[in-house]
N, C-alpha and C positions, 0 to 999 in steps of 0.2 A: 106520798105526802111528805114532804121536806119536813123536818123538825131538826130543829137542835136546842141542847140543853144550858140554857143559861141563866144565871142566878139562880142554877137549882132547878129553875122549870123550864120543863119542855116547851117551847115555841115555835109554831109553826113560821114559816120564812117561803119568802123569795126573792129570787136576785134578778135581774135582765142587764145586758149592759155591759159597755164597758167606759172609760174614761171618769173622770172627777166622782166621787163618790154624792150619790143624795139617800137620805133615809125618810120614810114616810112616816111618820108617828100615827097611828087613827087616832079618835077620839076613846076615851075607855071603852063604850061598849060597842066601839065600831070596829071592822075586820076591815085587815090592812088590804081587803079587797077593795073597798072602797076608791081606794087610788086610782081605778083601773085609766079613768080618760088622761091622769096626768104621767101615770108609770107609759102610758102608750106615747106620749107627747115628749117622752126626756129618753128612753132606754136606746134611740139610736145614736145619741148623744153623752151619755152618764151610765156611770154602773148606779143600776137603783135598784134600793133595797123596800119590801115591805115585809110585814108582819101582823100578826094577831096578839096583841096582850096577854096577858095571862087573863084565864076566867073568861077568855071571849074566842068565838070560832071554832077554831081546831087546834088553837095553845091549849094545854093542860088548865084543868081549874083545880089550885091547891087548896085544902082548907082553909079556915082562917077569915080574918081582916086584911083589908091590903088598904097600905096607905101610899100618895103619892111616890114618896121615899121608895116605896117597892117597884112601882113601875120603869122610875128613877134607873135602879140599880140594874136591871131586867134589857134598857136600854144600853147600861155602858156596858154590860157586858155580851150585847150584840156585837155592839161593834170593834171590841177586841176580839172579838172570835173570828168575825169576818173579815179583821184587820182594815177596817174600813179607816184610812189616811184624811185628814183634815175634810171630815164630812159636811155637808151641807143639808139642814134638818127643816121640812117641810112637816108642818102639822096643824090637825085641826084646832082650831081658837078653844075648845076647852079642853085639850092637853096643854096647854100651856106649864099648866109647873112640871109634867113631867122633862118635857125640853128644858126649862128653870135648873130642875133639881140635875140633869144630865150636864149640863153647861157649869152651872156652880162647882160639880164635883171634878170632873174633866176638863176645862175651860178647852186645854189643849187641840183638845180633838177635834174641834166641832168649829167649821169658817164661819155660819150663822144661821140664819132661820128665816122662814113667812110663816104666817099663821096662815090658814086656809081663807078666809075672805081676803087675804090681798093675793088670792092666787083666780083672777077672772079668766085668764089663759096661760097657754103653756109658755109663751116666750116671755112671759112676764120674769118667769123663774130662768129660765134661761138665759136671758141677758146678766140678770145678777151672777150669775155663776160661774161667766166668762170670765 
């Protein structure tokens, strides 16, 4: 089982892929398994990344409150770990502040985003990505 430790919490991950980076956000209580028909639809194309939040799956559950701002942080520091280069961020319509609060704090990182209803298929995402 892949994990690695960012922000402090262990996080489970996976990667496929090679070329342009994309990252899957789930929704909070969804496991970055969820991705599975779009990771299948982009990794011969994209290095693509997903994940389990903290408190969900097989990420660690810390103590505590967690507020957007943590999932936030949990984010940007995936993707300096994986050194993931000018990523492109696919997530469910109610992670939205965590992409928000990711983008605000990194602007740099990050070429742009779908939320999951503008994603009906896979070349939807891949033409933008081009």
């Amino acid at each position: 089982m892949p994990l690695v430790n960012a922000n402090g919490i262990d996080l489970w991950f996976e990667q496929e892929g090679e070329g342009a980076d994309v990252l899957f956000i789930a929704g909070l209580a969804d496991e970055g398994a969820c991705w599975v028909d779009q990771v299948a639809a982009l990794r011969d194309h994209y290095r693509v990344t997903t994940f389990d939040n903290r408190a969900v799956g097989r990420s660690q559950t810390p103590p505590g409150e967690y507020r957007i701002g943590d999932f936030a942080a949990d984010t940007i520091a995936l993707v300096g770990l994986f050194a993931l280069a000018r990523v492109f961020i696919a997530l469910a319509a109610m992670d939205i502040g965590t992409a928000f609060g990711s983008l605000g704090a990194r602007r740099e990182m990050f070429v742009g985003f779908l939320a999951e209803p503008a994603l009906p298929e896979p070349r939807g995402v891949g033409g933008l990505l081009r």
